[in-house]
N, C-alpha and C positions, 0 to 999 in steps of 0.2 A: 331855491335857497339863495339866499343873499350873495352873491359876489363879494361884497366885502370879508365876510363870513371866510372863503375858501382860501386853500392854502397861505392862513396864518399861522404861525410857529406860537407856541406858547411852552411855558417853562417849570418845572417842576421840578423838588429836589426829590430825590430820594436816597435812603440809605440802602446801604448793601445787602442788609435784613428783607427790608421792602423786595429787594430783587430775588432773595431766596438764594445767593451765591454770597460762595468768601470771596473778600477781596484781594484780589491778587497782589497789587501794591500799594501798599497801604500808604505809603508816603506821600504818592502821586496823586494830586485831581483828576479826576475823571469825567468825562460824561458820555451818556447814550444818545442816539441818533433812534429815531424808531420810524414808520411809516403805521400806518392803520388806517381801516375802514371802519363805518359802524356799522351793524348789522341791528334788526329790531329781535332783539332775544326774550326769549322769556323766560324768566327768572323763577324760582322754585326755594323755598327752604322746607326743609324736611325734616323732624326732629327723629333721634334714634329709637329706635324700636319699632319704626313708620314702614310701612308699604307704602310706595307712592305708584299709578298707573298713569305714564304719560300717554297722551293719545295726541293724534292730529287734531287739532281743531276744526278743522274744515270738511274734513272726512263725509262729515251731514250734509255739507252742501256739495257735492259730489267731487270736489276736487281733491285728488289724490295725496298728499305731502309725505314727504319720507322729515324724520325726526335726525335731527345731526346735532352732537353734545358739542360746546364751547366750552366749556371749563366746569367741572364738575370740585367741590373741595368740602372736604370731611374733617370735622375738628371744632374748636371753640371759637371766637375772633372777638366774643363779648359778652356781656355779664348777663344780658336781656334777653338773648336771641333764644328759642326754648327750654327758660328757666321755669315755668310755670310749677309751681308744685316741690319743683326741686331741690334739695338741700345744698344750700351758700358750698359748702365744702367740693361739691360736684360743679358748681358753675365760676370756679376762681381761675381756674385758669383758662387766660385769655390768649395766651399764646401756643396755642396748641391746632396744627391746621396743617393739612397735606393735601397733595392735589390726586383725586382718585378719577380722573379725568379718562383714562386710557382704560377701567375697569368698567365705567357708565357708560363711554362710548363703544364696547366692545357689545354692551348687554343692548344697546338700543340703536347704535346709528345705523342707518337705510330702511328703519321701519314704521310701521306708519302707529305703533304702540307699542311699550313695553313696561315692565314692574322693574321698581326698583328697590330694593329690601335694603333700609339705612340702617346695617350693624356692624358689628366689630366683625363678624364671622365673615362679611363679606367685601365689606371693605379695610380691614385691617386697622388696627387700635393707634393710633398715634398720640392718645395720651391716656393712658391706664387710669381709672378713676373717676373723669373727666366727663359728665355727659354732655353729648356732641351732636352736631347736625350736619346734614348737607346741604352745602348749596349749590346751585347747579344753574347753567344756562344752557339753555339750547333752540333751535328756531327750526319750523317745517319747510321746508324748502320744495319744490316742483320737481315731481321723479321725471327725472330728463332719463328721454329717448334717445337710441341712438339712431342717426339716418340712414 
């Protein structure tokens, strides 16, 4: 990677929506400080009523990977994303989206496959009416040994 590239700061507004928290004071500017890594994820959208079966990729080529969920979220975020078919009235709302993160990861992380059933029954309804997807990150990672 470029040395130029590396720790450069770069600047982004966002709202307190964006954050998913109220704002404590409202009067006051603010700003976040964050640290991150990037990890290569693989991304997934999944439209409701879907069975999805993650598996290791690499499984074939004999190396073993365990499946670990980055951020899993269920809900609407746009007009386009699994509207095929669907009635205008089911795809309006765009703000409708939770993080079902801690339920996907509970059903899949350390294994090296698992089902994921995107419904209300399972991941609970965050907008009544609403048809919704998931979208989901996650990456195989080397079942470490212990010495």
């Amino acid at each position: 990677q470029n040395k130029e590239n590396q720790n450069q700061t770069k600047t982004y507004e966002l709202s307190m929506k964006e954050l998913h928290t109220s704002d404590p004071c409202p009067t006051v500017s603010k700003y976040l400080e964050t640290d991150y890594i990037c990890v290569r994820a693989t991304h997934k959208t999944i439209c409701e009523g879907s069975t999805k079966h993650l598996v290791d990729e690499n499984i074939s080529a004999g190396r073993r990977q365990l499946i670990f969920i980055l951020g899993a979220y269920f809900g609407r975020q746009d007009k386009k994303t699994c509207s095929k078919g669907r009635p205008e009235s089911e795809i309006q709302n765009c703000d409708c989206s939770k993080s079902v993160t801690d339920i996907v990861a509970h059903n899949c992380n350390g294994g090296n496959s698992c089902n994921i059933e995107v419904s209300t029954k399972v991941l609970t309804d965050p907008c009544t009416g609403t048809y919704k997807y998931l979208e989901l990150a996650y990456e195989c990672q080397s079942k470490k040994t212990s010495p």
